[in-house]
C-alpha positions in Angstrom: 0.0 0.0 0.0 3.0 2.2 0.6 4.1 2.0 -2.9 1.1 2.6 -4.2 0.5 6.2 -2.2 4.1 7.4 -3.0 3.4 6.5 -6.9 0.2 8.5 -6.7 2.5 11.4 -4.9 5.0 11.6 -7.8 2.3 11.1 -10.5 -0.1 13.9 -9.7 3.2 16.4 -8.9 3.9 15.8 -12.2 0.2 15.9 -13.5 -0.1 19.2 -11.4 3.4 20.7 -13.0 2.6 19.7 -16.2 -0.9 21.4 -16.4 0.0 24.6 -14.3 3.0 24.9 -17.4 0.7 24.0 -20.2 -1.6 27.2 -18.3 0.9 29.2 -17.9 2.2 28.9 -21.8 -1.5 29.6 -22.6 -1.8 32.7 -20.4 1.3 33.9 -22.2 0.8 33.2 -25.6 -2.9 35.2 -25.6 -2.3 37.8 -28.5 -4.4 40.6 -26.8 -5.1 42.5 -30.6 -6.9 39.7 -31.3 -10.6 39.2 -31.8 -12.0 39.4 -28.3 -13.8 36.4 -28.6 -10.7 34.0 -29.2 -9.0 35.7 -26.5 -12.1 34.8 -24.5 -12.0 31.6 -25.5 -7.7 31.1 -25.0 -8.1 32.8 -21.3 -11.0 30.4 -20.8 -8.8 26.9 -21.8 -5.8 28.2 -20.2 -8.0 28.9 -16.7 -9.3 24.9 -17.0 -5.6 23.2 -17.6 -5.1 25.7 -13.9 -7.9 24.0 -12.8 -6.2 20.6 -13.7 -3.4 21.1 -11.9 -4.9 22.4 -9.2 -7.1 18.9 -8.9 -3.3 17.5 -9.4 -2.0 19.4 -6.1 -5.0 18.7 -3.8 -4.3 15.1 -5.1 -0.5 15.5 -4.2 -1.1 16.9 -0.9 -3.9 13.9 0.2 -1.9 11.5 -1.2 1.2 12.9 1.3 -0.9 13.3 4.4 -2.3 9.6 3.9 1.5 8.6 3.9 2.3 10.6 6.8 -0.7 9.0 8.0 -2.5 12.3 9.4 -5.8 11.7 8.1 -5.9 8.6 9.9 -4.8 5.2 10.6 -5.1 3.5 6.9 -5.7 -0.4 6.5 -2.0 -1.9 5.5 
């Protein structure tokens, strides 16, 4: 069960770096002369793959207090 917790860890820090980067790109690359409905639309996508990785963290953060077992006493 150990393994398992610290594989989910590492997994969803990478999931969470990965999609707060990919967010980050898309907040940068917004052309803001453009038509204001595909900068709408950019701002929007970028703002959900921040929302991934924000699901990512919380899952990296659980996933660490189960380990240090401060949610409670898990069945090993």
């Amino acid at each position: 069960m150990k393994l398992s917790l610290q594989l989910l860890f590492w997994l969803s820090l990478v999931f969470a770096g990965a999609c707060i980067a990919y967010a980050g790109f898309g907040f940068s690359s917004i052309d803001a002369s453009a038509d204001p409905q595909l900068v709408e639309n950019g701002r929007g996508y970028a703002w959900f793959w921040f929302f991934l990785g924000g699901i990512g963290a919380v899952m990296a953060v659980v996933s660490w207090l189960l380990m240090k077992e401060k949610l409670g006493d898990i069945d090993r």
